[in-house]
C-alpha positions, 0 to 999 in steps of 0.5 A, spaced: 599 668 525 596 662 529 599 661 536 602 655 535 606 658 529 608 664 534 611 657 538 614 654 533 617 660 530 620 662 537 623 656 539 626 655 532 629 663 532 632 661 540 635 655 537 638 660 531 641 665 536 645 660 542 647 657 535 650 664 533 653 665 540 655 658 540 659 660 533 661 666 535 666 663 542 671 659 542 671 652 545 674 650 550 680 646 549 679 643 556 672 641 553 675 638 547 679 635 550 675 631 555 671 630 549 676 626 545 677 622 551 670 619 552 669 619 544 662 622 545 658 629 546 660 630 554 653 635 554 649 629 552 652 624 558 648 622 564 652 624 570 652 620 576 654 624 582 654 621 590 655 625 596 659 623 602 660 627 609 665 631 609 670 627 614 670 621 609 674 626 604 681 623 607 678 616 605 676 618 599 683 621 597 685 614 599 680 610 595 683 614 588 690 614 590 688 607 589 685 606 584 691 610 580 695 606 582 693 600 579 695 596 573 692 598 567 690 605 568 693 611 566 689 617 570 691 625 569 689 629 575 687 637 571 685 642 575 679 647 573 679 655 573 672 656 574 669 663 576 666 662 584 668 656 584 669 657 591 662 660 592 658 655 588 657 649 589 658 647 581 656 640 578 660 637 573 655 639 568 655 646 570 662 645 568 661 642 561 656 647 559 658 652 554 660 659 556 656 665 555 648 666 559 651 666 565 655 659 565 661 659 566 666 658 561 670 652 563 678 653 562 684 648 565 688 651 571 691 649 578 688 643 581 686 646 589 688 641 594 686 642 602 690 638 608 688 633 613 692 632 619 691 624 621 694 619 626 702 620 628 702 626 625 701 624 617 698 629 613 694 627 606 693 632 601 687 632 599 684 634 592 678 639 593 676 641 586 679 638 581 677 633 575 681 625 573 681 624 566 681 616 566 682 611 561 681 605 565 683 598 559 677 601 554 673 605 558 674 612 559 670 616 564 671 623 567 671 624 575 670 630 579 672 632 586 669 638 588 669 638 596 666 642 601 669 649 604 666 654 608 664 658 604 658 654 601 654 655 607 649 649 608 651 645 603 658 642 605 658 635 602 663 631 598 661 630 592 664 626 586 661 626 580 663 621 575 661 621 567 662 615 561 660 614 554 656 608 558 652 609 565 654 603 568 661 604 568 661 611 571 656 606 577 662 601 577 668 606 578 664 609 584 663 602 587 670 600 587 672 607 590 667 606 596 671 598 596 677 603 597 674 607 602 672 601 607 678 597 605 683 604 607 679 607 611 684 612 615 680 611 622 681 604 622 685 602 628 685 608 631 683 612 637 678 618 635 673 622 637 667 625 633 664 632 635 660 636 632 663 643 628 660 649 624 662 650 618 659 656 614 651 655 615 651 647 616 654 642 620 660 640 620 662 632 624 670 634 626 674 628 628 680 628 632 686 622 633 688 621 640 695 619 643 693 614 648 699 614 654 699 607 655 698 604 661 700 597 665 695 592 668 699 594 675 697 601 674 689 599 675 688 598 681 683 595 683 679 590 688 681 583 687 677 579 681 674 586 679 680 588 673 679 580 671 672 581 670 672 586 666 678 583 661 674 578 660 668 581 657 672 585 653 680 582 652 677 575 652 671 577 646 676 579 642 681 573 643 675 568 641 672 571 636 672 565 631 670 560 637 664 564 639 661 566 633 662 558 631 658 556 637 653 561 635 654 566 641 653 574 639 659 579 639 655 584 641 656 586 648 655 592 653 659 594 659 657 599 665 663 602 669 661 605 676 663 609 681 665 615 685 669 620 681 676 619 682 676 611 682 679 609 675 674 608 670 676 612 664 684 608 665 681 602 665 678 604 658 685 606 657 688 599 660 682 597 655 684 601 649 692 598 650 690 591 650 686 591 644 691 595 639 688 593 633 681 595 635 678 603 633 676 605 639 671 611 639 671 616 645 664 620 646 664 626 652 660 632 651 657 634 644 658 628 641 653 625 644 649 627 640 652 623 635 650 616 638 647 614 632 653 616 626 658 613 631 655 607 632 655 606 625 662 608 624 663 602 629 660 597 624 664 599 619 670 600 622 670 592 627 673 590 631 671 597 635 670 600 641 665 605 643 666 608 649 660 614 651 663 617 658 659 620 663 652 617 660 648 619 665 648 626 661 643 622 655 640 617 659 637 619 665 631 614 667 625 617 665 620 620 669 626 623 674 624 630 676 626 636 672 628 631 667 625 630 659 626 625 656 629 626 649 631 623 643 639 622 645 636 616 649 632 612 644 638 612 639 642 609 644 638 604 646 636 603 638 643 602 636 646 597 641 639 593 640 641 594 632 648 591 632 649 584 628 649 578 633 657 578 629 658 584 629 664 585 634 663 592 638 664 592 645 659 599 648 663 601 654 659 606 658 662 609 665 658 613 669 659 616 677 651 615 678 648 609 676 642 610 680 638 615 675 640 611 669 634 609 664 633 601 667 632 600 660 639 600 658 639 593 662 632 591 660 635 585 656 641 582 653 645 586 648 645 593 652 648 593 658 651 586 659 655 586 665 656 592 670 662 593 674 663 597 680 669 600 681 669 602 689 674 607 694 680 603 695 681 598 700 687 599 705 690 594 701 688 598 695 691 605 698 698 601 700 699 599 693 697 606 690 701 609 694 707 604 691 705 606 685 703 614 685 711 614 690 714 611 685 722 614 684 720 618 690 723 618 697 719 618 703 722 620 709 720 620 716 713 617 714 711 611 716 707 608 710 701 605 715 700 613 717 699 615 710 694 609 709 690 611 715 690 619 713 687 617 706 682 612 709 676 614 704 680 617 698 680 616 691 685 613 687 685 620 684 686 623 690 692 619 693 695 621 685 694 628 685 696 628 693 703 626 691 703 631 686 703 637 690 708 634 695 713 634 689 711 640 688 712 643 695 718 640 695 721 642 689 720 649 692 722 647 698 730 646 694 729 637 697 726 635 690 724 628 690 725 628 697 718 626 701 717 629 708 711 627 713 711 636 713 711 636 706 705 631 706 702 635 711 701 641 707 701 638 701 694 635 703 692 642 707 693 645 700 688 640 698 683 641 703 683 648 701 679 648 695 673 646 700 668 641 700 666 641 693 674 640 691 674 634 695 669 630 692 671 632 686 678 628 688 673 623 691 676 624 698 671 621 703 664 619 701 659 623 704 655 619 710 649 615 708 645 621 712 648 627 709 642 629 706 637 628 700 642 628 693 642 636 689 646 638 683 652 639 689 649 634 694 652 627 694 649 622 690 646 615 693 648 608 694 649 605 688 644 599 686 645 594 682 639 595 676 634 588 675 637 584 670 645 587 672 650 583 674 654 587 679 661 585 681 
């Protein structure tokens, strides 16, 4: 017998033997019936599958609850009892296979859901394996959801897989759910934070929501001139939007909050935050910074937004500093305030307590860094007013207010904050809550001093001299200058 006639022969015995094993099982109802929903042989359909991070899986849920609701549709939610679901990253036509060689078989049973927690509490059950037989008009498609769990190790997106009798339906039903999911995206408005997480051998992107207290203009204390400056490069871009973009002016814009620790940066972006509440705010500290770029393009798509990346000097110290080695964190930050639309309304918000080894390319031209502000000690005039606002529902007895201003020659904001906590508490062990005394204030601030040199820097009290010394990792940091190309307040 010729080799071909061998071929021939067993391909053809092949043919007969899945046929006999074919015969041999029941069909599945669930197969059947998704059958006669598409009018066609689900086996010989084309799937269209994409893939989304495993944050989206909320915005998803949100698009097809959507998409159920409208006019016209009837849609019924099925759930499928595959075995190792939960281990195998099964594909819609895994599942549509039949039984036997190692396939599963595919049955009918519990739609899987998992839960996420959303702003204010909110809970959204979301589907994490289940199929939609859908009849939308004429058109029948099947939509499947299997979503990532830890167990399927690196491979942790969301996948939606669709299948209709016609290609480009299944095409157009998987467009009107990324509408959805920008239209009804959860984060939107919202105050958020990104990080990166672990989930089983892969990464993992973990958002948070965040409750930010609210804080009065009277609360930021500040030198005269200062807090209208920074409301007008943030707050007056946002009130006059249709009128910059009608004179042709960008949108875009980056701000450098500047100072000693203690003096009020992170509430001026909260003062921000409040007078902005229809603006996702994006908060970044720590291991989200290296997420600059997946943050940035969740701020084009969530505009009006605020990107706010805390202590930005840990990603991009200037080049050439010693020890320092230049790493990709920098350049993407660079690239992706460059990369923004001139109308894309996103505002970078960049705090720092040492400006003087920041990359002078952050400022090198326009749509970077275009206004930097330094937020200094408090005058006396400054200090009375905190003292105003930190003593508030207290009684100061036996102190004069002139001595208290004159004791805190040099400190913070949060120094002259946390002072008047521990008077409160002192007195509170005392038996006089509420109740202020010069002894109290005293001890107070000697408990304070106790935490030694490091302590009070920490708290900003009294900046070093100017000859204290060349700076270190515990050293006093320089003079603030002013970068080329900033214009400093």
């Amino acid at each position: 017998m010729a080799d071909d006639d061998v071929e021939r022969f067993a391909a053809t015995f092949r043919r007969f033997m899945e046929a006999m094993v074919a015969e041999s099982e029941p069909e599945s109802l669930l197969l059947r019936r998704i059958r006669e929903h598409l009018g066609a042989e689900p086996n010989r359909l084309p799937v269209v599958v994409e893939e989304f991070d495993p944050f989206e899986q909320p915005n998803v849920q949100r698009a097809l609850d959507d998409f159920v609701a409208g006019e016209g549709r009837h849609v019924e939610l099925v759930g499928v009892a595959a075995e190792n679901k939960r281990f195998m990253a099964l594909g819609l036509s895994d599942l549509l296979g039949r039984g036997g060689s190692g396939r599963p078989h595919l049955a009918e049973g519990p739609v899987d859901y998992v839960n996420y927690s959303l702003a204010g509490g909110e809970r959204l059950a979301c589907v994490q394996f289940g199929m939609y037989l859908v009849r939308d008009g004429d058109v029948g498609l099947v939509a499947f959801v299997a979503g990532p769990t830890e167990r399927m190790g690196p491979r942790v997106k969301l996948r939606l897989e669709v299948m209709a009798a016609e290609q480009e339906h299944a095409a157009a039903f998987l467009a009107t759910i990324r509408e959805g999911m920008r239209r009804l995206n959860v984060y939107r408005g919202h105050a958020i934070s990104l990080s990166p997480g672990q989930m089983g051998m892969g990464p993992q992107t973990l958002v948070a929501f965040h409750a930010l207290p609210a804080v009065r203009r009277e609360d930021v204390v500040l030198p005269a001139g200062v807090l209208e400056r920074i409301e007008r490069h943030t707050v007056g871009f946002a009130e006059h939007t249709a009128e910059l973009l009608a004179a042709g002016r960008s949108l875009k814009r980056g701000l450098l909050l500047y100072g000693r620790p203690g003096t009020g940066k992170t509430l001026t972006v909260m003062y921000l935050a409040g007078r902005m509440p229809d603006r996702t705010l994006l908060l970044t500290t720590g291991r989200g910074m290296g997420m600059v770029e997946l943050i940035a393009a969740m701020a084009r798509q969530l505009a009006p937004a605020m990107v706010v990346l805390e202590d930005v000097d840990l990603i991009a110290e200037e080049r050439g500093q010693p020890y320092q080695r230049t790493g990709p964190l920098l350049f993407e930050l660079l690239n992706e305030m460059d990369g923004l639309r001139d109308d894309s309304d996103v505002v970078f918000v960049l705090t720092t307590n040492r400006p003087d080894i920041l990359e002078p390319a952050l400022a090198a031209r326009p749509g970077r860094i275009d206004l930097a502000v330094e937020l200094p000690l408090p005058d006396a005039e400054g200090r009375a007013r905190l003292l105003d606002l930190y003593a508030r529902g207290l009684r100061l007895e036996g102190i004069g207010q002139s001595r208290v201003i004159e004791r805190t020659e040099g400190a913070s904001p949060a120094y002259i904050k946390e002072l008047l906590r521990k008077a409160v508490l002192l007195a509170a062990e005392a038996g006089t809550a509420g109740v202020i005394t010069g002894a109290t204030l005293d001890a107070a601030m000697e408990e304070l001093a106790e935490g030694g040199r490091l302590a009070e820097r920490l708290l900003g009290l009294r900046p070093d001299p100017p000859d204290a010394g060349p700076p270190g990792p515990l050293g006093p940091p320089p003079g603030f200058p002013a970068r080329p190309g900033w214009r400093k307040v």
